[in-house]
Structure formats: C-alpha cells, structure tokens
N, C-alpha and C positions, 0 to 999 in steps of 0.2 A: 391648481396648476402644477404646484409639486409632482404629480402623483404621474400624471399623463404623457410628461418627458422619457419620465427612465420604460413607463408603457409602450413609449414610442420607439424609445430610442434599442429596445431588445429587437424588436422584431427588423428594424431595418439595418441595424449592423449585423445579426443573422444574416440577413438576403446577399450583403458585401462579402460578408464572408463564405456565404455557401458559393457567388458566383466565383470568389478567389480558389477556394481547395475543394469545392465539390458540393451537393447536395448532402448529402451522407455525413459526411464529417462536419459540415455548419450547422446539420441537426444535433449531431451529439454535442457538438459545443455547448448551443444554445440550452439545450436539457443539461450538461453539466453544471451552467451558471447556473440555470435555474435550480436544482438541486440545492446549490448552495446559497444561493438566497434564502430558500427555507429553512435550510438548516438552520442560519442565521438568524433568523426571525423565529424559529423558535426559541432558539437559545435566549433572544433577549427576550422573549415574553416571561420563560422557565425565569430568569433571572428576576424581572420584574415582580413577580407573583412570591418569590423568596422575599427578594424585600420589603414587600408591604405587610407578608406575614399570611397572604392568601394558600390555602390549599388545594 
C-alpha cells in the first residue's frame, strides 16, 4: 500500500498543476521531481552498498 499512494499521488498533482500554469511547465515539474527522486535513491542505494562493504 506504501508504494501506490506516492504512485498516485505524482501523477494526479501533475494534472493540478499542469491545469494551474500550463501543460508545458507541469511536465517539467513533474520530470524535475522525478529526477530527483532518483537521484535520491541512488544515493541511498550508493550509501547502503558502502556500508555493508558491497562493491
């Protein structure tokens, strides 16, 4: 259940947002955030894998 809120919840505050400033600019948002969730998630993987001693 975790998983399928924040699933949910991108795509439909996208749509709020693209009807508030625009199609164009609710895309870029949305690709920004998401950008940065990966980033994110890499970094904690990169971190994870130092401290178990994984290479």
């Amino acid at each position: 259940m975790g998983g399928y809120i924040p699933a949910g919840i991108l795509p439909v505050s996208a749509g709020y947002l693209s009807d508030a400033v625009g199609l164009t600019s609710g895309a870029m948002v949305l690709g920004a955030v998401l950008i940065g969730l990966a980033v994110i998630g890499g970094l904690v993987v990169l971190a994870s894998r130092r401290r178990t001693g994984e290479q």
